[in-house]
C-alpha positions as CSV (number, residue, x, y, z in Angstrom):
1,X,-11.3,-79.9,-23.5
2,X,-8.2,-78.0,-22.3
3,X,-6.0,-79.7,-19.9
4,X,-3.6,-77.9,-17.4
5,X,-0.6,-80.4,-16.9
6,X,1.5,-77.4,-15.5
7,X,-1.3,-76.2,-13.0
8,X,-2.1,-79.8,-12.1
9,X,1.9,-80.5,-11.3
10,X,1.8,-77.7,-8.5
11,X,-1.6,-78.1,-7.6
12,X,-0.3,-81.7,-6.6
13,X,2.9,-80.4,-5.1
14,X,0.8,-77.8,-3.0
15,X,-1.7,-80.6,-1.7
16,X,1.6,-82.6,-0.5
17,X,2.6,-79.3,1.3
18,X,-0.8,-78.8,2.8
19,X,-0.7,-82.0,4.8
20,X,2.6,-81.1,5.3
21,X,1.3,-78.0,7.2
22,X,-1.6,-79.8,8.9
23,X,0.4,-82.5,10.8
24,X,2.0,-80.5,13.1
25,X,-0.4,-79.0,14.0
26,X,-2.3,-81.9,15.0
27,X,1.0,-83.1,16.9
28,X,0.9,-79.7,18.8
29,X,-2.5,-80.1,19.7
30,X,-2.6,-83.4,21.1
31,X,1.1,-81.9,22.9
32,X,-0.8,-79.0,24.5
33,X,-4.4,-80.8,25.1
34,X,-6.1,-78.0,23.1
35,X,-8.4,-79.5,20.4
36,X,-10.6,-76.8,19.9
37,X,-9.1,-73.5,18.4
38,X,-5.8,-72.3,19.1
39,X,-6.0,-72.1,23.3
40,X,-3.4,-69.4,25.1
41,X,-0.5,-71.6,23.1
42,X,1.9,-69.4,20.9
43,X,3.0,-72.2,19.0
44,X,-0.3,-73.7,18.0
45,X,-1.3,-70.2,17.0
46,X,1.7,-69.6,14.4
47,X,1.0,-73.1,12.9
48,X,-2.5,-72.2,12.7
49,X,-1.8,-68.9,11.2
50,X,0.6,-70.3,8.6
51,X,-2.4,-73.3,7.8
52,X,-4.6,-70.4,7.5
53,X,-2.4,-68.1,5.2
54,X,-1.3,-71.0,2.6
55,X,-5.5,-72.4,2.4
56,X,-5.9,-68.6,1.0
57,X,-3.7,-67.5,-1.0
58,X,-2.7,-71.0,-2.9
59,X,-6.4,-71.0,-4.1
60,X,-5.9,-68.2,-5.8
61,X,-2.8,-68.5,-7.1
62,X,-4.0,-71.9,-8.7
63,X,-6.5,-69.9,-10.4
64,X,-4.2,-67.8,-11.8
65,X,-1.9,-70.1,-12.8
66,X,-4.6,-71.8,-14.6
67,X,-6.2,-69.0,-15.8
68,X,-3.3,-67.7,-17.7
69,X,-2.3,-71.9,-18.7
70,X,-5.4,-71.9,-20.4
71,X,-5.1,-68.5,-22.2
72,X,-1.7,-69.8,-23.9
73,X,1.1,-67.9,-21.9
74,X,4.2,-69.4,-22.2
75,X,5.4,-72.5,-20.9
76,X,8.2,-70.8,-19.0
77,X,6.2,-68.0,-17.8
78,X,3.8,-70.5,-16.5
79,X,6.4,-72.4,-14.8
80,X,7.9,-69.1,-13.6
81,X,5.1,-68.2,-11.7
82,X,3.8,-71.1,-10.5
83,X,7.9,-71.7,-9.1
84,X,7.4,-68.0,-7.5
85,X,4.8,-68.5,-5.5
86,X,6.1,-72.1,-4.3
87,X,9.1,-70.0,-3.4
88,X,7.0,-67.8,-1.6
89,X,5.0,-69.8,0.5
90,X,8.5,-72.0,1.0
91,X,10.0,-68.8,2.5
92,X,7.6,-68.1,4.9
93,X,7.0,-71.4,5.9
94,X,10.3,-71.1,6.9
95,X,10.2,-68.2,8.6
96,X,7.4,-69.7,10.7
97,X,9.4,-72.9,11.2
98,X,11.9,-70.6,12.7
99,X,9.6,-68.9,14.9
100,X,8.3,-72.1,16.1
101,X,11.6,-73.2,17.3
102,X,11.7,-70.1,18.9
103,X,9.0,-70.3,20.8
104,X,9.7,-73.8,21.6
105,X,13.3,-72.8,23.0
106,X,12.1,-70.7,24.9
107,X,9.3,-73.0,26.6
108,X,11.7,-75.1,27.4
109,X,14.0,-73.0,29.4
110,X,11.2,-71.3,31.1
111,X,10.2,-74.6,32.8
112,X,13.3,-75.2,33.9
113,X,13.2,-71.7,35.6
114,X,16.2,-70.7,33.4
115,X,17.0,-68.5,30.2
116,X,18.9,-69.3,27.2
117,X,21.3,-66.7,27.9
118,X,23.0,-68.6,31.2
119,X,25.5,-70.7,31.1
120,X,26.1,-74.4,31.8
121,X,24.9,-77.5,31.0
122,X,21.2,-77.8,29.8
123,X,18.2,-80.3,29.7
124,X,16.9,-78.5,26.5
125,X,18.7,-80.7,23.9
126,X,19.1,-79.5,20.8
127,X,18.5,-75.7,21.4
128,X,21.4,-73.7,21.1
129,X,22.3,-71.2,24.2
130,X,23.8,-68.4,22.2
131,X,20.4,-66.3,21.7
């Protein structure tokens, strides 16, 4: 019977990102009251969308990383590209991350009826004013 250790090791690491991707979204939607779908909120919907992108591509990419495991590539080359596409889906999990905040700075000035470009004090902790 072959055994994958190296596939196993990420597969683990990506099921610890998974329900690192899934909890806020359920924080959002209890936030916003929308249980079903993604409603009108832009926030919800980039969480979603990042969910949605990582369920179909780390499939695959498990696969792969399996599929040449089992054909005898080298350990390294396994390694290598089963740290790629961790590096990957860490970069645009990111990305979203940083969108999110976005999206949530700029909520948060537009129900105070203000942007984040005026000055003075502000209610919206933690967001920086500078754009």
């Amino acid at each position: 019977m072959t055994t994958f250790p190296i596939t196993s090791l990420f597969a683990a690491g990506f099921a610890l990102a998974l329900v690192a991707l899934s909890i806020p979204i359920s924080l959002r939607r209890v936030e916003v009251g929308v249980m079903i779908g993604q409603g009108e909120d832009g926030v919800l919907r980039n969480r979603i969308r990042a969910h949605g992108n990582f369920i179909e591509y780390v499939p695959l990419g498990l696969i792969l990383l399996a599929l040449a495991e089992a054909q005898g590539i080298s350990t390294a080359a396994v390694l290598s590209a089963g740290a790629a596409l961790a590096l990957a889906f860490y970069y645009i999990w990111s990305a979203e991350r940083r969108a999110w905040e976005g999206d949530r700075r700029r909520a948060c000035f537009a129900r105070r009826g203000d942007s984040p470009s005026n000055t003075g004090s502000s209610v919206c902790s933690g967001f920086d004013r500078s754009g």
